[in-house]
C-alpha positions in Angstrom: -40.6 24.1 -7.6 -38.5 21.1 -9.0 -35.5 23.0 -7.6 -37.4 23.4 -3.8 -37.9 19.6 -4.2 -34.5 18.7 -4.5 -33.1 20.5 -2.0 -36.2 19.4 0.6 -35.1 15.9 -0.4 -31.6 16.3 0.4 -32.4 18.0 3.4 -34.5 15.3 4.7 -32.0 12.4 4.0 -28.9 14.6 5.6 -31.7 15.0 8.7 -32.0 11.6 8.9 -28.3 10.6 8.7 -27.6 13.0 11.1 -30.6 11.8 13.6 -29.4 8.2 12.7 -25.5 9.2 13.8 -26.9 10.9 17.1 -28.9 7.9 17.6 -25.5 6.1 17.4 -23.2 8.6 19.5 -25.8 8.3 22.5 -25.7 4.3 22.9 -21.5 4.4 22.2 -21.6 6.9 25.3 -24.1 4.4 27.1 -22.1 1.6 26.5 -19.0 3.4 27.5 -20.4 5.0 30.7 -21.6 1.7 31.6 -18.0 -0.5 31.1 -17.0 2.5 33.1 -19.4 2.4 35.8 -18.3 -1.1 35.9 -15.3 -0.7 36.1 -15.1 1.6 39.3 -17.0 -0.7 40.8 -14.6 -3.9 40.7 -12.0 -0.8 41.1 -13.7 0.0 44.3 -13.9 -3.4 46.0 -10.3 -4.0 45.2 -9.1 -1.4 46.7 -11.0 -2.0 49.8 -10.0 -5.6 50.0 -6.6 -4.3 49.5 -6.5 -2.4 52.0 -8.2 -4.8 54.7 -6.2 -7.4 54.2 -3.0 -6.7 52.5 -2.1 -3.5 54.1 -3.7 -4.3 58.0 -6.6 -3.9 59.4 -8.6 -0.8 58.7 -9.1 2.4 60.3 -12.7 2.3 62.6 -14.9 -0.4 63.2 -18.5 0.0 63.7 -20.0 -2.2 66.6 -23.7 -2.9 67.1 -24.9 -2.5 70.4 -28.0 -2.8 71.9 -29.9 0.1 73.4 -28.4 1.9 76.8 -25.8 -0.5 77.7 -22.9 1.7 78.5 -19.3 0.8 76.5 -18.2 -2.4 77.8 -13.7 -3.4 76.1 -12.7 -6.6 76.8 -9.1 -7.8 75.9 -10.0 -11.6 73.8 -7.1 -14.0 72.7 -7.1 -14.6 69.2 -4.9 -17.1 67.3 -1.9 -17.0 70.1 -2.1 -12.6 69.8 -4.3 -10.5 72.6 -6.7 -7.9 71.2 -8.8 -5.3 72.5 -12.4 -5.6 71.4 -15.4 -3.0 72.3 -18.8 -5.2 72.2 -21.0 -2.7 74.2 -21.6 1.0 74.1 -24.1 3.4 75.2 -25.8 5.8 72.9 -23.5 8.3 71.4 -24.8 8.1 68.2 -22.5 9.3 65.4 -24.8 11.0 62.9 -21.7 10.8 60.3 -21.3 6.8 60.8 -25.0 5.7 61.0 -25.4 4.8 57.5 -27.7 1.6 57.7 -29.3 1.3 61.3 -30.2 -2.1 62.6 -33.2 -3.2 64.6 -31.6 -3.5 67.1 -29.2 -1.1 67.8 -27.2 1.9 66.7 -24.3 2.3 64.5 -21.2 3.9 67.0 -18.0 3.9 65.2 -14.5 2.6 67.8 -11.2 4.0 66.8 -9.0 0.5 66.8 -5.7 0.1 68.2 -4.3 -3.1 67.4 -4.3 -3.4 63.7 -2.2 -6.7 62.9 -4.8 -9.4 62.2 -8.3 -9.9 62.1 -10.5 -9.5 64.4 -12.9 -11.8 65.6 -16.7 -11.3 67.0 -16.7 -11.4 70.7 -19.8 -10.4 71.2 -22.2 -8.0 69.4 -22.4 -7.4 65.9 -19.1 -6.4 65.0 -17.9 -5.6 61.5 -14.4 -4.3 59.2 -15.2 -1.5 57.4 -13.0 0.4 54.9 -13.2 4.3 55.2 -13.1 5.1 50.9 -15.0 8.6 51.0 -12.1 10.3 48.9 -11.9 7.4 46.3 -15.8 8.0 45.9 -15.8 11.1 45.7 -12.4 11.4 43.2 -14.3 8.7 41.3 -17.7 10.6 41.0 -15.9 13.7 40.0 -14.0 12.1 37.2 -17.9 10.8 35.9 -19.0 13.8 36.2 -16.8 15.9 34.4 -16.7 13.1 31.6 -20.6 13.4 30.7 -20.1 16.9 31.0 -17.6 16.8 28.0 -19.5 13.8 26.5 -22.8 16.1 26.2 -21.2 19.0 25.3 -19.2 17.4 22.1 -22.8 15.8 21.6 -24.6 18.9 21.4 -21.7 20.3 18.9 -22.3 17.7 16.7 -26.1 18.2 16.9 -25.6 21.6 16.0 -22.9 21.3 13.4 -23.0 17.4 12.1 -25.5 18.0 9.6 -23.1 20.6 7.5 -20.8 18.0 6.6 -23.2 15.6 5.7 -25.0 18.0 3.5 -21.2 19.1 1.7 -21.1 15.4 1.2 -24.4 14.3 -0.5 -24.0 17.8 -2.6 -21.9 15.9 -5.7 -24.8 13.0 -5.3 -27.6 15.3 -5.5 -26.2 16.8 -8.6 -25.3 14.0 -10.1 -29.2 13.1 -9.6 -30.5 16.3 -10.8 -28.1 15.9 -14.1 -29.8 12.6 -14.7 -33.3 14.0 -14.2 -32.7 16.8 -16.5 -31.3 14.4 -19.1 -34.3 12.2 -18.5 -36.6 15.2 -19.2 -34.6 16.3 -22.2 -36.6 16.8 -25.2 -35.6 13.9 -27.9 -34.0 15.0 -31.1 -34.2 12.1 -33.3 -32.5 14.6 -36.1 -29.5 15.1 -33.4 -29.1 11.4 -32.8 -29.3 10.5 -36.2 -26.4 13.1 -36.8 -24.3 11.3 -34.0 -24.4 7.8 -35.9 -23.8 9.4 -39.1 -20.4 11.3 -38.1 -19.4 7.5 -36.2 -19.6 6.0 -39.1 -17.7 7.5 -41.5 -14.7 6.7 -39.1 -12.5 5.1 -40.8 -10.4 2.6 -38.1 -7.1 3.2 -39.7 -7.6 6.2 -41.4 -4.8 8.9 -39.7 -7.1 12.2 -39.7 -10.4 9.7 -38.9 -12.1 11.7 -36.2 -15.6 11.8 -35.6 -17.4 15.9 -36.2 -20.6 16.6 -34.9 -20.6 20.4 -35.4 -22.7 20.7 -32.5 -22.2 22.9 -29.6 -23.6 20.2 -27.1 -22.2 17.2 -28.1 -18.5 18.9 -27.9 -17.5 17.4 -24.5 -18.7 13.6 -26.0 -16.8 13.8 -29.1 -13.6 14.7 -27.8 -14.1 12.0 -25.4 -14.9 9.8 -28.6 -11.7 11.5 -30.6 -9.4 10.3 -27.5 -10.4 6.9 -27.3 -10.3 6.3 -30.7 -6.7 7.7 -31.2 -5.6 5.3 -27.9 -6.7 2.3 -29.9 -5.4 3.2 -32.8 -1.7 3.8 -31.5 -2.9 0.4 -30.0 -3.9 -1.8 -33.0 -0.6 0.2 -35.1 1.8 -1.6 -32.2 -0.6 -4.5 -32.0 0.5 -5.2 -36.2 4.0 -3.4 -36.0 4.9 -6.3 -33.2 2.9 -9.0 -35.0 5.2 -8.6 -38.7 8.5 -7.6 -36.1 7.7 -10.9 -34.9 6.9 -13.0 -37.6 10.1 -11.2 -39.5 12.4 -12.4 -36.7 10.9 -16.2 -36.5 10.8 -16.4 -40.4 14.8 -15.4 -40.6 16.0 -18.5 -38.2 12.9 -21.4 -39.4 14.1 -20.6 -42.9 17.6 -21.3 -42.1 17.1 -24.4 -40.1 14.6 -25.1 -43.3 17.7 -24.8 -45.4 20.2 -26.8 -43.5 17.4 -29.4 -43.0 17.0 -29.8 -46.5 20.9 -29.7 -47.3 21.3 -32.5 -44.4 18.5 -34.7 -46.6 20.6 -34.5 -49.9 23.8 -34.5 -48.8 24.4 -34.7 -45.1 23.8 -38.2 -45.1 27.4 -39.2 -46.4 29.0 -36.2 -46.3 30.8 -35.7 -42.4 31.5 -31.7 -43.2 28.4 -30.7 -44.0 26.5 -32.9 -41.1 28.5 -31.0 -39.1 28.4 -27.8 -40.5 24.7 -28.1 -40.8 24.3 -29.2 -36.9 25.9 -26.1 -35.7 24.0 -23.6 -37.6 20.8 -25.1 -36.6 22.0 -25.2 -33.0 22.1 -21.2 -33.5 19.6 -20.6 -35.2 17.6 -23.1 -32.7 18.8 -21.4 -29.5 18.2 -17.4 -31.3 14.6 -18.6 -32.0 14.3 -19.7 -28.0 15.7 -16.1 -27.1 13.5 -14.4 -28.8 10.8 -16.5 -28.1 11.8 -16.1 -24.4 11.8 -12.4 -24.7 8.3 -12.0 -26.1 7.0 -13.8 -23.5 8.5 -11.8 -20.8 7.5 -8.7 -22.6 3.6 -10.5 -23.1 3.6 -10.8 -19.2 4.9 -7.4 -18.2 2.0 -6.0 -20.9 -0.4 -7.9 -19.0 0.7 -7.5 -15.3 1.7 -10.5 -14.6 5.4 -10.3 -14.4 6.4 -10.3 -10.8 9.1 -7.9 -9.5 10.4 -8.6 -6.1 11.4 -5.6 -4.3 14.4 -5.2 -1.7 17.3 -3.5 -0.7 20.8 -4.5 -3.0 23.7 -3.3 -3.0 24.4 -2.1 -6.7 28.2 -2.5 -6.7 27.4 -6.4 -5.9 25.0 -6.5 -8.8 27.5 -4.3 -11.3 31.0 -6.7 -10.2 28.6 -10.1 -11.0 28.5 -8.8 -14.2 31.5 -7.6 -14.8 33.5 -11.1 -13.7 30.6 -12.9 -16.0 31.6 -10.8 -18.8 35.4 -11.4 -18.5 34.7 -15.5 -18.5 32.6 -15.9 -21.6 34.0 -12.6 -23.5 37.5 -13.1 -24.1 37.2 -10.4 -27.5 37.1 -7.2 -25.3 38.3 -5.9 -22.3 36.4 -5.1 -19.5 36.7 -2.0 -16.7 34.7 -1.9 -13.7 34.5 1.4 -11.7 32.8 2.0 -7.8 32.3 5.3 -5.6 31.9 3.8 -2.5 28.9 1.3 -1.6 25.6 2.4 -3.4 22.4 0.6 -2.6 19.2 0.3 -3.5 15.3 -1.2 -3.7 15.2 -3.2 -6.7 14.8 -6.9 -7.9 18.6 -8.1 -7.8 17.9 -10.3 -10.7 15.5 -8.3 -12.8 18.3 -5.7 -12.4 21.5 -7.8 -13.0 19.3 -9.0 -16.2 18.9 -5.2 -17.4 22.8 -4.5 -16.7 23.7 -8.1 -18.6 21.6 -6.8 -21.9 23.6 -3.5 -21.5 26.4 -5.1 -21.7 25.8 -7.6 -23.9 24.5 -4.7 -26.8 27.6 -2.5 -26.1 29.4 -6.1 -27.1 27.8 -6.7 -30.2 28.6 -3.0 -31.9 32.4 -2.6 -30.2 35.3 -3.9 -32.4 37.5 -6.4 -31.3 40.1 -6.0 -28.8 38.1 -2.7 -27.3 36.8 -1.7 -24.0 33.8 -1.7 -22.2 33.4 0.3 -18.6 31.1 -0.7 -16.2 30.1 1.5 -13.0 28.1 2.8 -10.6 27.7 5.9 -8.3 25.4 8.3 -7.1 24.2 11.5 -9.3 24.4 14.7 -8.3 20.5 14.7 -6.7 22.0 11.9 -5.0 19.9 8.8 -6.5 21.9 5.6 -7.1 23.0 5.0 -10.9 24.9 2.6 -13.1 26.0 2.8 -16.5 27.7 0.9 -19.6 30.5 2.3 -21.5 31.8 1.7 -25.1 33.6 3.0 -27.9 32.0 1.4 -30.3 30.4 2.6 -33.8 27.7 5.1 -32.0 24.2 6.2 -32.5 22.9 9.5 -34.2 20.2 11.4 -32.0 17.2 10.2 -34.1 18.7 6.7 -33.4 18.5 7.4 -29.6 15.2 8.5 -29.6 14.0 5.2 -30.9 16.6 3.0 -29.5 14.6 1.7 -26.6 11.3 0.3 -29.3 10.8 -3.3 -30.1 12.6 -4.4 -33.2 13.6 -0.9 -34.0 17.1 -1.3 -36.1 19.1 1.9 -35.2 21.9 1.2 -37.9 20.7 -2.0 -40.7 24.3 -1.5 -42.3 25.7 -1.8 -39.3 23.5 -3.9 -37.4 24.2 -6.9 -40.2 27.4 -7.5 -38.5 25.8 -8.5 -34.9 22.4 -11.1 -34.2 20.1 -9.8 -31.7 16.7 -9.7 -31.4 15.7 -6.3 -31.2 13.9 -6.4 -28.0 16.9 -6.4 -25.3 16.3 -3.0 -25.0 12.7 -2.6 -24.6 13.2 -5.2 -21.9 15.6 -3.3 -20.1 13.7 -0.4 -20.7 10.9 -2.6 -19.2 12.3 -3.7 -15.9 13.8 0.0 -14.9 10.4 1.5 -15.6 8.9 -0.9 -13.2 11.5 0.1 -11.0 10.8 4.0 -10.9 13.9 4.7 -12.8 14.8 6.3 -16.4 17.6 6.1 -18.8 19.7 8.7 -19.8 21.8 8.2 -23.5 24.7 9.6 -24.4 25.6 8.8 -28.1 28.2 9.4 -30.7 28.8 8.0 -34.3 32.3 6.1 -34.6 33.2 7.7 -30.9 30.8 5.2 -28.8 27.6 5.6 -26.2 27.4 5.4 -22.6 24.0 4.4 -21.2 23.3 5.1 -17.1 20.6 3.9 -15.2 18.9 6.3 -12.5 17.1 4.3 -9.8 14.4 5.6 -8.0 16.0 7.4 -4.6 
């Protein structure tokens, strides 16, 4: 019975949509039929006015003349031109031309011969008139067979507009009848009791914490409790990973500057070399603090959405040779190679992109010895999306390095990595900015032979 309700219900609303959507249909094709009545009309009257005076005179006249008085033509001087004017007639109606009779006469229609200029009333009743039968009757026609195709696509949708409707309200009627059933549930204080028990032995950093119900019903909630809880606890792990990363990197430089501060107070005072000394490595350590500062705030904005990338179409080669000749200036302890197939283009944010080519380079130039070379290039690959890379053969990476290599603050050599400063979180930036792109990376890594890293735009 509950069941018979339902569907009664939804048939009833989908009845009255549909009613309310017929009701609509009929005063759209009111309003239409009437802007297009409308319109024939000033249609009609321009056309007649175009063809009495802009294309001559028209074809007939029709003359009123008084009853018996046999057809009288008299030749009458208008405006320096002679015209031939019938004023009288005797009655030979013409049934096909007596359209509105006067009092005092009947309607005769005069075949005209002069047709240059107006004509002027002599005597009698006489009056222009434009012979537009066939526009009437073309315009009547095209009405008609409109409303016929108006009413039939109306009766169609009377017949079959309430289907669709129905297909539509289906997902709200279930959702409906889902809710009533859970309102009518039986409640198992046992069962809820159960629920709170399993939730809180959850432990929130607890690897295998997952919450257990045993029960049969409850299955499609707890695994939608299991996955949430697993995304925030990948989250919070991140959350304090990035937090000690963080505090690890800032803590190296303060100390230092701490240090040389100190040194400065006992004995830079009087002492020239280590003013000096102590001046320059706070400089460093100053301006490594700012870029790492610098990068976790670009990284906080990208997290948060609020990084803008602006979009257009580069040419890559440009992008790759800037670098390149910016390399050469201010890195005089390698040598630099830049290679080009042809003119490869793009969409991407020119300086978002030239930033994510610059910390390429600028990490294949911290782990290449002195004196060896770095290639830069760019190309299509062989789907035909646009690419770049950065070559080097410098000390390398082992394939669990790579896998990591692209993580904030991940270290993928610490003997190695002692002999260059960085921050750790080039990378992920780069990493950043090409995913925001629709591109990926694809690393190619060797220990003591070198790594070439390429860049695949989106095509």
């Amino acid at each position: 019975m509950k069941g018979d309700r339902k569907s009664k219900k939804l048939g009833s609303t989908a009845r009255n949509l549909h009613i309310m959507w017929i009701v609509k249909l009929v005063g759209r094709i009111a309003g239409f039929n009437i802007i297009f009545a409308v319109t024939l009309v000033v249609l009609s009257v321009i056309y007649m006015n175009r063809t009495a005076w802009g294309r001559g005179l028209p074809e007939a006249m029709y003359v009123y003349a008084p009853v018996g008085v046999p057809a009288v033509t008299r030749n009458v001087s208008y405006d320096k031109q002679q015209y031939t004017l019938v004023y009288e007639a005797r009655l030979n109606r013409d049934a096909g031309a007596a359209y509105n009779m006067p009092a005092d006469g009947y309607l005769l229609r005069v075949n005209l011969r002069d047709r240059t200029a107006e004509y002027e009333l002599y005597s009698g009743s006489l009056t222009k008139t434009t012979d537009i039968t066939f526009v009437a009757r073309m315009f009547i026609w095209m009405w008609t067979v409109l409303n016929i195709w108006q009413l039939i696509g109306l009766a169609v949708y009377a017949v079959t507009g309430i289907r669709p409707i129905r297909k539509r309200l289906k997902p709200l009627n279930e959702i409906s009848e889902d809710a009533f059933k859970i309102s009518t549930m039986p409640f198992d204080e046992t069962r809820i009791h159960d629920l709170e028990n399993a939730i809180s032995r959850i432990t929130p950093d607890g690897p295998q914490g997952k919450l257990v119900t045993n029960d049969s019903e409850l299955k499609g909630l707890e695994a939608a409790i299991n996955s949430m809880i697993d995304r925030l606890r990948d989250s919070y792990r991140q959350q304090v990973r990035f937090v000690s990363d963080a505090s690890h990197e800032l803590r190296t430089p303060i100390a230092v500057i701490k240090g040389y501060a100190d040194m400065l107070d006992r004995w830079g005072k009087d002492d020239p070399k280590i003013l000096e000394e102590s001046i320059t490595a706070i400089r460093k350590e100053s301006s490594h603090m700012n870029e790492l500062v610098e990068q976790l705030l670009f990284l906080a904005r990208g997290d948060s959405g609020r990084q803008p990338v602006n979009i257009e179409h580069i040419s890559i080669n440009e992008v790759m040779k800037e670098v390149y000749e910016e390399s050469l200036m201010i890195d005089g302890n390698h040598t630099y190679e830049f290679k080009s197939s042809g003119n490869i283009e793009a969409d991407a944010d020119e300086a978002m992109l030239k930033q994510a080519v610059r910390i390429l380079v600028d990490n294949a130039a911290k782990y290449t010895d002195k004196g060896d070379g770095i290639t830069l290039g760019c190309g299509y690959n062989d789907d035909g999306r646009p690419m770049l890379y950065v070559q080097d053969n410098g000390i390398g990476m082992s394939s669990e390095d790579v896998k990591h290599v692209f993580e904030r603050f991940y270290r993928a050599d610490n003997a190695r990595y002692s002999k260059a400063q960085g921050s750790g979180l080039g990378l992920s930036i780069a990493k950043w900015i090409i995913d925001r792109h629709g591109g990926y990376f694809d690393v190619l890594s060797r220990k003591d032979i070198g790594t070439r890293i390429t860049v695949i735009m989106r095509g």
